[in-house]
N, C-alpha and C positions, 0 to 999 in steps of 0.2 A: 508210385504214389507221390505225388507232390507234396511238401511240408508247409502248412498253411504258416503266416505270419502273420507274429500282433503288430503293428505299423503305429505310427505315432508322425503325419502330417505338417509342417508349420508352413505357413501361406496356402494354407490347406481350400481357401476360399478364390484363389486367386488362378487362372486362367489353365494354367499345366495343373495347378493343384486337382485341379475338379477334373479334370478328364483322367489324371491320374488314378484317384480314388476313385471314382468310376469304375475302371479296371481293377482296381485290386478287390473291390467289393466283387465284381463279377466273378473274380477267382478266387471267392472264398476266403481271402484275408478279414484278418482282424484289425478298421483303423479307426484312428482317433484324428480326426479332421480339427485342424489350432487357426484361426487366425485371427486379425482384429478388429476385423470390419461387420457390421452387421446386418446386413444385407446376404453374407455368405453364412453367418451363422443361424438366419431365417431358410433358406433354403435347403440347409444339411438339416433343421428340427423338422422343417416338412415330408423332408423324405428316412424319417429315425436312422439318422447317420450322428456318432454322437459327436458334439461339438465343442470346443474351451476356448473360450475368448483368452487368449494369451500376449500381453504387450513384449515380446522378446526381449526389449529393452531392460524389462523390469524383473530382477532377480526373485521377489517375493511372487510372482505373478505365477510360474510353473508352479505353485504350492497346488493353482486349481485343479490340475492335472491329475488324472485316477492316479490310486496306487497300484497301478499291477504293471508288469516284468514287460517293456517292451524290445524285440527282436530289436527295430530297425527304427531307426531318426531320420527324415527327410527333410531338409530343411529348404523351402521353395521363398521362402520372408526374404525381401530384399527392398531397399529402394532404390529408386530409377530415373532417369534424369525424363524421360518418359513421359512420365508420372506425376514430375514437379513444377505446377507454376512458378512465374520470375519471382514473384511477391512472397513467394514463401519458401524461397533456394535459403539455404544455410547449410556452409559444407560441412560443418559437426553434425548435422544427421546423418549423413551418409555414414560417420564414422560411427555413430551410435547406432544406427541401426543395424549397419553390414558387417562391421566388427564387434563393436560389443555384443549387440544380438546374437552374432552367432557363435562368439565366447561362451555366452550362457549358457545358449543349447548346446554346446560341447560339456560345460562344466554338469547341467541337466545330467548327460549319457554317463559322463566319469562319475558321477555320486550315485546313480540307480542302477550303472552298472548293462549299459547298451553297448551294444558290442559292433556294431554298424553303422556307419552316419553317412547320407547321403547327401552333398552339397551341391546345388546347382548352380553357374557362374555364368556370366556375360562371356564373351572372346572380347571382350575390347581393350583388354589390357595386352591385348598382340598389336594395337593396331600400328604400330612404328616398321612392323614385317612385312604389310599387306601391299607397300608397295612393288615387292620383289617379285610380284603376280605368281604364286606357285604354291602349293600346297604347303601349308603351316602344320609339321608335327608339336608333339607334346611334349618332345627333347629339344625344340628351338626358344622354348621358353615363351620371356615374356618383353615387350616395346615397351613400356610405359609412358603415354605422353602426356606432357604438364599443361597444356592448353586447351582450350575447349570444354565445352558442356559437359564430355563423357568424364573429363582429369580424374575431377575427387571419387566421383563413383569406381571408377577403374582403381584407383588408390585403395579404397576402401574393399571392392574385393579379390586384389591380389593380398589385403593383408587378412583379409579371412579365411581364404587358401592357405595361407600359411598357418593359420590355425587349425585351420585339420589337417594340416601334416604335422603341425607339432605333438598334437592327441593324440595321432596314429602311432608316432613315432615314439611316445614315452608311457603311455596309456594301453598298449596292447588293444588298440582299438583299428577297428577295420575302416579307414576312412577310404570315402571314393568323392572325387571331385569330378563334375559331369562341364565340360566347356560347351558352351553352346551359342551358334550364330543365330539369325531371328528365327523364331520361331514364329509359325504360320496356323492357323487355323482360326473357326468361329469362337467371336469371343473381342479380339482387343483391339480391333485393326478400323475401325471407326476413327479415332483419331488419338493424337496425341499431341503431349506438349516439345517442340523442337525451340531450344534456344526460351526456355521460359514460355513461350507464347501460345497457345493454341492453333492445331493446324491439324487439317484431314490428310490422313496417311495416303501417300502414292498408289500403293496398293489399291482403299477403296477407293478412291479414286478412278484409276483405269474400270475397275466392275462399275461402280453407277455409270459411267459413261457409254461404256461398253453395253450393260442394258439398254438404256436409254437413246441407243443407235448415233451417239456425239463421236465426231472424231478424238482416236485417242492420241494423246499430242508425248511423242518424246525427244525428249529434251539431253543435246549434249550428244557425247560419245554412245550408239546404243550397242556397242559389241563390249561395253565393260560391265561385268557382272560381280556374282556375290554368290553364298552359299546358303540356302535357307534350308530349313528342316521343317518336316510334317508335328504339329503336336501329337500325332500317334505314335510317331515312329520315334519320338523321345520317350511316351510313356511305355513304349516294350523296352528300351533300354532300361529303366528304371526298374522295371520287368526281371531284367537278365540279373542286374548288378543286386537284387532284393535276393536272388535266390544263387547268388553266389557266393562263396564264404570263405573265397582264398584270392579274390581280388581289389587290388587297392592303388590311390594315385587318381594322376589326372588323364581324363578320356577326353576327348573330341568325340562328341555327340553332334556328327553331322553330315548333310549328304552325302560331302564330295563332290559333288555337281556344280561346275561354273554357271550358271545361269544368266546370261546375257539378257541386259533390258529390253532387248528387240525381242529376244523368246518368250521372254515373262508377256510382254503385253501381246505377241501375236496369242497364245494360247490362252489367255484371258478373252480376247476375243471372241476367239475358236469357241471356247466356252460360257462366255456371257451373252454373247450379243444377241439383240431383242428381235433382229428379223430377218427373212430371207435373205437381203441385201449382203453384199460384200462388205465386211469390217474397212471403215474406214481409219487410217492410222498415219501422220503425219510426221515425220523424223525432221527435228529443226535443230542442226548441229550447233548453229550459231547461240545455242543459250545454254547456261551453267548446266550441270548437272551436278545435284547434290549428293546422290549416291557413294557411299563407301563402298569398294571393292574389294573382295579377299576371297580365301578357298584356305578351306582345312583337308588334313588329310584322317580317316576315318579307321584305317586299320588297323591300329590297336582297340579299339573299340570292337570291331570283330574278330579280331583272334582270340582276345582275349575274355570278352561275353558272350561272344557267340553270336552278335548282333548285327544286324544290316536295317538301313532303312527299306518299305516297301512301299512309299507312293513318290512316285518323282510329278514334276510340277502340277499336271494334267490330272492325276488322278487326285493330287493336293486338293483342289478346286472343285473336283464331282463330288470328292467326303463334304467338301465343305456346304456344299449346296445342302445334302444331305442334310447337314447337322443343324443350319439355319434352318432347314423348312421342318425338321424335328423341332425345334428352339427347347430342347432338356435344358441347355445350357442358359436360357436366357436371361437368367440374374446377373451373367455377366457382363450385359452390355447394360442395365439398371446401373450397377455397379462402377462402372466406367465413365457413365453418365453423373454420377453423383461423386466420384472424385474428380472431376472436371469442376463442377461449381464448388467442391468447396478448397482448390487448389487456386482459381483466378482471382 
C-alpha cells in the first residue's frame, strides 16, 4: 500500500508545477498548489485544487498558508532570464527571488517542521564544462560563468543550492536538489525572451513550419546537440524522490541522450509535417548557430530513485500533440501570453 502525502507546491501554477500536481492528485496525494500569478490561481478554483497566493519573497505572506503538518516542500518559484524583458532586468531580483525566496521556504519547513524539500534547478551553472562534449556528473560540480544573460540567474541558484544543503546539513532535513536541462513539453515553448527581447523559440518554430509544409532551415553545425527531458519524465522523478525517505543531494534529472539538431528537426518532421510530400529541410552551415551544447549523465538518479526517463524524442512529440489537442493545460499558454505584455 502506497503512503499518500500532504504536498505543499510553490510555482505551483507554473508549467512543471501543473502537470506535476496533476499527478500527484491522480495518486491520491494531498496538495496545496502556491503561486503568484492569477491566472493559475483561477484555474486550480475551477478545478477545487486549493490554492494560496504566496509572494516567496515576502516572509509575512506564508502566514496564508493552512495550518496542517506538511510531508513534503516543492519548490518549482524561480526566475528566468526566459521570462524577463530588457526593460525590466534588475539582477537583485534574481537574488531576491532565487535566494531569498527560497531561504523562506526553507526557514517555512524548519519552523513547521517539514522534513523534505524538494528544489528544482537550471544546469546552467555547469555551463563552463559543456565544452568538454561528455557527460556532466554530479561530482564534477559546478562552471560558473560571469558573462551573459544566464550569469546572475546562475549565481542566484548555485547559491540557493547551497541553501538546501545548508538545511539539510544542520536542520535534519531531507534536502533533494533536482538539476535539470530544457525541459520540453505543452505549455512554454511559444516563445520567449532571449537577450531581453522577444523571440519565438526554435523549437516552435521548426513545428509551424513543419506543418505548414515551409522548408525547415538549419542553421550551423547540425551534428551538435543537447540533452532535453520529457515534462513527464521529470514529474515521475519527483514521483520517486516524494516517496523516498533516505535520499538526499543533487540529481541530474535528464535524458542522457545527445540529441543532434539534424535528429531534432528530421523527427519533427517525421511528425509534423502537413502532407504527403517529402519534408523538405535545408542544412546552411555558413550561419551561426546559437545553440548550447551539453550532456548529463543520469545514473545516479536511477540507482539511486529508481528512475529512468520513458519518452525519447519521438514519442516526446505524440504526448505532446496529445496534450495540445486535450488543451487541460491551456492556462498555460494565457499565462505566457500575459507575462510577455507585461514584461516588454
Amino acid at each position: 500500500m502506497i503512503l499518500k502525502k500532504n504536498i505543499l507546491v510553490f510555482g505551483g501554477a507554473g508549467f512543471i508545477g501543473t502537470y506535476l500536481i496533476d499527478e500527484l492528485l491522480k495518486q491520491n496525494h494531498t496538495v496545496v498548489a502556491s503561486d503568484i500569478n492569477n491566472i493559475g490561481e483561477k484555474y486550480y478554483h475551477d478545478n477545487n485544487i486549493p490554492y494560496v497566493a504566496v509572494d516567496i519573497t515576502n516572509k509575512t505572506d506564508f502566514e496564508k498558508l493552512p495550518n496542517v503538518k506538511f510531508d513534503v516542500v516543492i519548490n518549482l518559484a524561480a526566475l528566468q532570464p526566459a521570462n524577463y524583458g530588457e526593460k525590466k532586468y534588475e539582477p537583485g531580483d534574481y537574488i531576491n527571488i532565487n535566494v531569498v525566496g527560497t531561504l523562506n521556504i526553507l526557514e517555512f519547513c524548519r519552523k513547521t517542521e517539514v522534513k523534505k524539500i524538494i528544489y528544482a534547478s537550471s544546469h546552467r551553472n555547469t555551463s563552463g564544462l559543456w565544452h568538454e562534449n561528455r557527460a556532466i556528473k554530479e561530482e564534477d560540480g559546478r562552471s560558473q560563468q560571469y558573462s551573459g544573460e544566464y550569469s546572475m540567474f546562475s549565481i542566484s541558484e548555485s547559491a540557493a543550492q547551497d541553501c538546501v544543503e545548508y538545511y539539510r546539513a544542520n536542520y535534519n532535513m531531507q534536502g533533494i536538489i533536482f538539476r535539470l536541462p530544457p525541459v520540453y513539453g505543452f505549455g512554454p515553448h511559444l516563445e520567449i525572451f532571449k537577450n531581453g527581447k522577444p523571440m519565438k523559440t526554435g523549437f516552435q518554430t521548426f513545428i509551424d513550419n513543419a506543418m505548414a509544409c515551409k522548408p525547415l532551415e538549419v542553421w550551423g553545425d547540425s551534428n551538435r546537440g543537447r540533452d532535453i527531458i520529457y515534462v513527464k519524465d521529470v514529474v515521475s522523478a519527483f514521483i520517486k524522490a516524494i516517496m523516498n525517505d533516505k535520499v538526499g543531494g543533487l540529481y541530474n534529472i535528464s535524458s542522457a541522450v545527445y540529441l543532434t539538431l539534424k535528429e531534432e528537426v528530421k523527427t519533427i518532421a517525421s511528425v509534423f509535417w502537413g502532407s504527403d510530400t517529402e519534408p523538405v529541410i535545408i542544412e546552411l552551415p555558413d550561419r551561426p548557430l546559437a545553440m548550447d551544447s551539453f550532456l548529463y549523465d543520469n545514473s545516479k538518479a536511477k540507482k539511486e530513485l529508481d528512475w529512468a526517463p520513458q519518452y525519447n524524442f519521438e514519442a516526446l512529440l505524440r504526448d505532446y500533440i496529445k496534450e495540445k489537442d486535450a488543451n487541460r493545460f491551456g492556462f498555460l499558454i494565457e499565462k505566457r501570453k500575459e507575462m510577455f505584455q507585461k514584461n516588454q
